[in-house]
KETI-902700 format. One record per residue (C-alpha): residue number from 1; x, y, z. Coordinates in steps of 0.1 Angstrom, whole numbers, plus 5000, padded with zeros to 4 digits. Each point is the difference from the previous one (the first is absolute). Example, Ala and Ser with C-alpha at 12.3 -4.5 7.8 and 13.67 -1.06 7.14 Angstrom:
  num  east  north    up
    1  5123   4955  5078
    2  5014   5034  4993
END
This chain:
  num  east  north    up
    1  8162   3233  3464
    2  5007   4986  4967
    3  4986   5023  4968
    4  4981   4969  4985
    5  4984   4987  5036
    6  4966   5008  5011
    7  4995   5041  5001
    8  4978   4990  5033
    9  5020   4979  5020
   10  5011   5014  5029
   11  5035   5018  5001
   12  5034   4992  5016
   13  5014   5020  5029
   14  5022   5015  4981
   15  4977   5009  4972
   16  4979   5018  5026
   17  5027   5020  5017
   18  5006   5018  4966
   19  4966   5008  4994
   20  5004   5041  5012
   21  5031   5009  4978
   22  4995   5036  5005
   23  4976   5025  5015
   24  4994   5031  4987
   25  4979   5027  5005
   26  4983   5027  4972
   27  4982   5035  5007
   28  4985   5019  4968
   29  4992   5038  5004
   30  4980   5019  4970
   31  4992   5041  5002
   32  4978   5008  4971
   33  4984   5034  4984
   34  4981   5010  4972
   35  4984   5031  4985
   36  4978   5000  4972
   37  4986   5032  4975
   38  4967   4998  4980
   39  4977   5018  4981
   40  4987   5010  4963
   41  5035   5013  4975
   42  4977   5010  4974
   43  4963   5003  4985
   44  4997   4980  4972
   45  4966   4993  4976
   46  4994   4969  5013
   47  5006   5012  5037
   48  5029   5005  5024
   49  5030   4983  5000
   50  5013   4992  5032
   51  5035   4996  5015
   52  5013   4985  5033
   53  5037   5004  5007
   54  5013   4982  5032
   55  5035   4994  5018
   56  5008   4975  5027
   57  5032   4994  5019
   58  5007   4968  5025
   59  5022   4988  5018
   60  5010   4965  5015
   61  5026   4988  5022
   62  5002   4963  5007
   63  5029   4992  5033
   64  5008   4960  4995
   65  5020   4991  5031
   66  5017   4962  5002
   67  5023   4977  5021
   68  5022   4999  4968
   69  5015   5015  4972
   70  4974   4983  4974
   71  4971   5013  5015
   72  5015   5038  5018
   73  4994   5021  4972
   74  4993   5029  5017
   75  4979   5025  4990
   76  4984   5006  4962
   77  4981   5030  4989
   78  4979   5008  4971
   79  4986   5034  4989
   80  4976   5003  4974
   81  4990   5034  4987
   82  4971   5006  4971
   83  4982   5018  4975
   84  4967   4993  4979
   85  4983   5018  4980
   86  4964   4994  4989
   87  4979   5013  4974
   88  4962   4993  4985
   89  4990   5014  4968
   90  4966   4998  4984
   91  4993   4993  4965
   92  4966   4998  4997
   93  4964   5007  5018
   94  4967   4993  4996
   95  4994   5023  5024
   96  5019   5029  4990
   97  4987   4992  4961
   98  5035   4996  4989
   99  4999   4969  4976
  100  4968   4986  5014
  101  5001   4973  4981
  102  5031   4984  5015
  103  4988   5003  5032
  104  5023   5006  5032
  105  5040   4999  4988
  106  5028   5009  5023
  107  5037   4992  4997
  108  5023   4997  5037
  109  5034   4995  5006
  110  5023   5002  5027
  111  5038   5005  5000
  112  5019   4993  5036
  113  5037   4995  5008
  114  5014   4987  5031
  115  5034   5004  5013
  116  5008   4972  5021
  117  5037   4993  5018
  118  5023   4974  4985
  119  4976   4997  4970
  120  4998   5036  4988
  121  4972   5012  4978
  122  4969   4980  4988
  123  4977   5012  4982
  124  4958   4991  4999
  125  4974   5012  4972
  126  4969   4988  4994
  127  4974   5016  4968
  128  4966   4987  4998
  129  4968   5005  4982
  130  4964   5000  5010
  131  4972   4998  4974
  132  4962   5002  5012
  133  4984   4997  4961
  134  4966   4993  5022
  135  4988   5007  5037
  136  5002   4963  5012
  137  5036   4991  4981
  138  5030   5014  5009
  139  5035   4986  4983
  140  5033   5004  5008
  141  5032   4996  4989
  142  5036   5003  5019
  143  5037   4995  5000
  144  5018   4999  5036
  145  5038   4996  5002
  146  5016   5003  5038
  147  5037   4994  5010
  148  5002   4988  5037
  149  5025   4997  5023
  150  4998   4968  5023
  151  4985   5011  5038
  152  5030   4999  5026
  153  4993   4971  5018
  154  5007   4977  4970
  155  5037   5018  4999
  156  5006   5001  5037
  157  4984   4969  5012
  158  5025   4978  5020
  159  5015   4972  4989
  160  4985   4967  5019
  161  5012   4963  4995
  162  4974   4977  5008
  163  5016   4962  5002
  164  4975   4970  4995
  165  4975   5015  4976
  166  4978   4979  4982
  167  5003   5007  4962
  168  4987   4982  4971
  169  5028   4994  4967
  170  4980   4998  4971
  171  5033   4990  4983
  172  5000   4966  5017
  173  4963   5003  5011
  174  5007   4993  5037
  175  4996   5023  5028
  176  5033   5002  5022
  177  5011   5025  5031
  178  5025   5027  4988
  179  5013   5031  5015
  180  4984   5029  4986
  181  5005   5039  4998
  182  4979   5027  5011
  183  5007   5037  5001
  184  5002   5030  4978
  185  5015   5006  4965
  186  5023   5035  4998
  187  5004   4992  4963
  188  4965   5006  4988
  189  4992   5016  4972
  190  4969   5026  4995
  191  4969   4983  4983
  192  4983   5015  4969
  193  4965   4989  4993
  194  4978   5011  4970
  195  4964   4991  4996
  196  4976   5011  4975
  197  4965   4996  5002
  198  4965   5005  4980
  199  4970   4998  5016
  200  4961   5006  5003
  201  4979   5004  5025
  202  4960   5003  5002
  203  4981   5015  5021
  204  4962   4989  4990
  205  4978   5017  5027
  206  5000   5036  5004
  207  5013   5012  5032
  208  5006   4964  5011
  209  5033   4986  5012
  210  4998   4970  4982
  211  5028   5000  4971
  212  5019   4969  4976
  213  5032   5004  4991
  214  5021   4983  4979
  215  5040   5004  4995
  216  5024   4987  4979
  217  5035   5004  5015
  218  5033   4997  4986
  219  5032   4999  5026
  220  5035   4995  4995
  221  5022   5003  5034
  222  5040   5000  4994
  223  5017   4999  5032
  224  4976   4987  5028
  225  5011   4989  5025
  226  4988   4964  5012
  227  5017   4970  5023
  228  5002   4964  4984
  229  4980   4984  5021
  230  5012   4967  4985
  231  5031   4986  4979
  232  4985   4984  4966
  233  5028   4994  4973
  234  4989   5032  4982
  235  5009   5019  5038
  236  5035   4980  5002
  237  5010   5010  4967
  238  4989   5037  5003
  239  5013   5006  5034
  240  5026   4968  5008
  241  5021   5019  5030
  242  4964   5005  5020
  243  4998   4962  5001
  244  5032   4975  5012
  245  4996   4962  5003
  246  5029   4977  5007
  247  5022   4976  4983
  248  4970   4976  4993
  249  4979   5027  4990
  250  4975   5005  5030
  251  4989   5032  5008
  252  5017   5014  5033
  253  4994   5035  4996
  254  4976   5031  4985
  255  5001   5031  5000
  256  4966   5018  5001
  257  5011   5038  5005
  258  4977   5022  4967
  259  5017   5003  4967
  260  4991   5018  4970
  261  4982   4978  4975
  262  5009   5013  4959
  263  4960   5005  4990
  264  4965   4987  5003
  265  4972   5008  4979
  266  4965   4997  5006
  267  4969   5000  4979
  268  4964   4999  5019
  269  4966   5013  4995
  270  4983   5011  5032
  271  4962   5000  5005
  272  4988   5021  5032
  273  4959   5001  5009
  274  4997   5027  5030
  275  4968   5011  5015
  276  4997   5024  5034
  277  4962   5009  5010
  278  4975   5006  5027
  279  4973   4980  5005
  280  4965   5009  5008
  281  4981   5035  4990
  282  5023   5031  5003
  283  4984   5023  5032
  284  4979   5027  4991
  285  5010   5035  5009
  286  4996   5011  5028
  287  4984   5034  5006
  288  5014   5034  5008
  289  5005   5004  5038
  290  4975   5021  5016
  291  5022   5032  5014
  292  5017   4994  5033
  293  4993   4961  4996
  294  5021   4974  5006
  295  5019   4985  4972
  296  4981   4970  4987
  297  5014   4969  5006
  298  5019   4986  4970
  299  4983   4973  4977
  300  5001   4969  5008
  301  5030   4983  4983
  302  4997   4976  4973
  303  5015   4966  4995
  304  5025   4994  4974
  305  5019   4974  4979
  306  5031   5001  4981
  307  5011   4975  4976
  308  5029   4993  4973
  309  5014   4973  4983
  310  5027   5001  4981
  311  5016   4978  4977
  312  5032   4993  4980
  313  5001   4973  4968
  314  5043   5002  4990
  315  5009   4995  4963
  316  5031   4992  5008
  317  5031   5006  5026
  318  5038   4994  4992
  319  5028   5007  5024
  320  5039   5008  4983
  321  5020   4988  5031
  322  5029   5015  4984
  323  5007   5017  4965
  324  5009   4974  4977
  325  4983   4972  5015
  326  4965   4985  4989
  327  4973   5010  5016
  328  4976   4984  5028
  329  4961   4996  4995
  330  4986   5008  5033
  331  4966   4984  4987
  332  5012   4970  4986
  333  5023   4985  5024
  334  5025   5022  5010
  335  5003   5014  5034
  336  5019   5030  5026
  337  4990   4986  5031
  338  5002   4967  4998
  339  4964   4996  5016
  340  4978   4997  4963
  341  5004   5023  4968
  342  4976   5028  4994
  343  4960   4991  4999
  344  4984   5004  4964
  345  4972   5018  5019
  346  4992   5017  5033
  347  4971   5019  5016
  348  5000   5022  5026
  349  4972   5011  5017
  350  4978   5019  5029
  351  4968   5000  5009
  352  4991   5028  5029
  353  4977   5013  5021
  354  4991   5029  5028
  355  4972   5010  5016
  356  5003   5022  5032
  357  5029   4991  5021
  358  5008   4965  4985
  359  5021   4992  4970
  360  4997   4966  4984
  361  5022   4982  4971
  362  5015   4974  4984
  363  5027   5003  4974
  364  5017   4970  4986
  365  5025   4987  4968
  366  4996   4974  4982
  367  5021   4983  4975
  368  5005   4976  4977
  369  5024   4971  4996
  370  5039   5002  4994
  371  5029   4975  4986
  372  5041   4998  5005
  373  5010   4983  4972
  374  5028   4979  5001
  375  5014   4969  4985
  376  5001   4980  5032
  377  4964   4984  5013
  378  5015   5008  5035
  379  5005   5036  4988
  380  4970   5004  4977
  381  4976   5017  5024
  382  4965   5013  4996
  383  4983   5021  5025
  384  4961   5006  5008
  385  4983   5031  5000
  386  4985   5019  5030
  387  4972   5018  5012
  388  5013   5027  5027
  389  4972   5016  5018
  390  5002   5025  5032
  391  4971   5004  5019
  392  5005   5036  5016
  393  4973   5020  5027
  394  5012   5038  5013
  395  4975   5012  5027
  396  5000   5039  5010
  397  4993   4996  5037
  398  5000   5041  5001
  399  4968   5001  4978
  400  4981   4971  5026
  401  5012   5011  5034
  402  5006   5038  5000
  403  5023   5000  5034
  404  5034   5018  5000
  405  5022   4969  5002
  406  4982   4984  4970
  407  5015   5035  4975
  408  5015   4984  4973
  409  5001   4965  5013
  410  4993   4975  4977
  411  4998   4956  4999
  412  5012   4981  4967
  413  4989   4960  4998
  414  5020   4985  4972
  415  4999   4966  4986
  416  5029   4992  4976
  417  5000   4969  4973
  418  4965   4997  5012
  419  4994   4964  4978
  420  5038   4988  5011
  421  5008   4995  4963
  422  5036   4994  4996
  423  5019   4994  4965
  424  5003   4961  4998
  425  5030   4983  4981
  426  5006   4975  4983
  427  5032   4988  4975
  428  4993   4979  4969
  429  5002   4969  5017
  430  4968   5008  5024
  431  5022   5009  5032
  432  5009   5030  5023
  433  5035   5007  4999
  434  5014   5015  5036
  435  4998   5033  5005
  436  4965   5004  4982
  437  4979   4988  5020
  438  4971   5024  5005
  439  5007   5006  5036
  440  5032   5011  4990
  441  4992   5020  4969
  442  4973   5018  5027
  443  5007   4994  5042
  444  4973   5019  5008
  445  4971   4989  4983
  446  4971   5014  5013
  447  5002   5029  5027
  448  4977   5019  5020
  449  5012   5036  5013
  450  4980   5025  5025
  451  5021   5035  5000
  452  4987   5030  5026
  453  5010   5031  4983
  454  4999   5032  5020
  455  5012   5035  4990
  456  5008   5028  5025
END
């Protein structure tokens, strides 16, 4: 099939025949323990402060069998031994009359190394600070760096060619069929991420689950790992031998196997509203039991509802492809994926509720608008938001029918994409271009799912 015909039409014999270049076959095994120490390390004014030391060691094996020498690896193991070491130390109480006036002050910080094959030693810490001047305010402050090594699979995975793959060239603003390249990256390098955050949180009614929170975080990631999920001229000069074209310049080939990306840095703030309760008047109690009586029967129980929203609003979100290059703004334009940049805004949220044996939600996303920017009108995309929402039901048959083969049996109704919103977009010139077409961007759409689950 010629690279700039139609990435539908129908393929030639020959085209078909090579469609299974290789077959391969991958088994992952992970063994895992941990212990973990705690209790008071000494008496201080303001109270005790604590100390939790913990150790873990794991274990993973990952066999990748194939018909050739490009995929039969053989096998890869990791082990990954740790230490952490936590400690909480109050600064002030209220209670204990030590600085009243500042209220409740502690300080915590934790301190963990991991020693993980191929990658040595990384080390995590994290100090924080929680402030309560006042019963219903609580702030605190942290800093959080962790050094990660990338999970197995993304080192081990086999390599796949899949032939006839509709991709979209934002450098010529056309979408053609290429070969591309899936499978695992050996050559990965551990990520480092460091966040700091300041935050306050009410809680307005006493002894009421209802709280407001609201963060601002600051995250810099060097080293994550992330697939191009398109090639923009930014992509082709950062990374030119993931992406070949021929002697006219059409893309034949990509390469979408993870590679490290230089740096990206975030800026948000993050509102959360929460609120868990019972409804209706709490039982009375119930008096003593007579001597040799029956236990009473327990109270009847109440219904519930849970609910959280929470929201992010980001500043701003660059991405260093590489050191020394200029970097991308996720929110104005730029993209990974290839599929929209990163949404100004989101919301995520859940509203739930039980009572007795049934279990009743919905949680959903929504989100606003993003743009690919790009010189051509062909290539010069801008993408809807969406409303996600999941209708979900979980039914304890045990607490209706008490019979020995209902015991842990359970039925889950679940409705996914429950409006059938799909991202819609359009280039500057008002049009679709191939590829993007919503039932593309989502297959599914809507979906309906009834699970049985039983536990013996």
């Amino acid at each position: 099939m010629d690279a700039g015909g139609d990435p539908l039409a129908a393929l030639d014999p020959a085209s078909a025949a090579r469609l299974i270049v290789a077959r391969s076959r991958t088994s992952t095994d992970t063994v895992s323990t941990k212990a973990v120490a705690n209790g008071p390390l000494v008496h201080l004014p303001a109270g005790d402060a604590q100390l939790t030391v913990s150790a873990d060691y794991s274990r993973s094996s990952s066999n990748l069998r194939g018909d050739d020498a490009t995929t039969d690896i053989g096998a890869v193991s990791r082990s990954v031994a740790g230490i952490s070491v936590n400690a909480s130390l109050p600064i002030t109480s209220a209670n204990q009359g030590v600085l009243p006036f500042l209220g409740q002050l502690s300080l915590n910080g934790t301190f963990g190394m991991s020693d993980v094959s191929k990658y040595g030693k990384l080390l995590n810490s994290n100090l924080g600070l929680t402030w309560s001047p006042a019963r219903p305010v609580q702030v605190s402050a942290s800093i959080t760096e962790t050094r990660t090594a990338p999970d197995i699979t993304q080192l081990t995975n086999p390599l796949l060619t899949a032939p006839n793959t509709p991709f979209f060239d934002f450098t010529t603003g056309a979408t053609v069929s290429v070969t591309s390249l899936l499978g695992g990256n050996p050559n990965l390098a551990p990520e480092r991420r460091r966040a700091m955050s300041l935050g306050v949180a009410l809680q307005p009614i006493k002894d009421n689950e209802f709280r407001l929170t609201l963060d601002y975080v600051d995250t810099q990631i060097d080293n994550q790992a992330g697939t191009l999920g398109s090639v923009t001229p930014a992509f082709q000069a950062a990374f030119p031998d993931l992406f070949a074209r021929d002697v006219a310049g059409r893309l034949i080939s990509v390469d979408l196997r993870p590679v490290n990306l230089a740096r990206e840095r975030e800026r948000k703030l993050r509102a959360t509203v929460s609120l868990q309760t019972a409804l209706g008047p709490a039982p009375a109690a119930a008096p003593p039991p007579a001597k040799d009586a029956p236990p009473p029967r327990p109270p009847k129980e109440r219904p519930s509802i849970y609910v959280n929203f929470t929201t992010n609003f980001r500043f701003d979100d660059h991405l260093t492809l590489r050191d020394g290059l200029p970097s991308l703004d996720l929110l104005d334009g730029a993209t990974i994926s290839g599929t929209g940049g990163r949404p100004r805004w989101d919301v995520d949220g859940t509203i739930a509720g039980s009572y007795g044996p049934v279990n009743l939600g919905i949680n959903g996303r929504l989100q606003g608008p993003t743009r690919i920017k790009s010189d051509l009108a062909s290539s010069d995309l801008k993408f809807s938001g969406r409303t996600w929402l999941v209708l979900y039901s979980f039914v304890d048959i045990d607490k209706m029918l008490h019979r020995p083969w209902t015991k842990q049996l359970s039925v889950q109704f679940t409705v996914e994409n429950l409006l059938n919103d799909r991202i819609d977009v359009r280039d500057r010139n008002g049009a679709t271009p191939n590829r993007f077409q919503a039932a593309y961007l989502d297959p599914l759409g809507r979906s309906i799912r009834l699970g049985f689950r039983k536990l013996f």
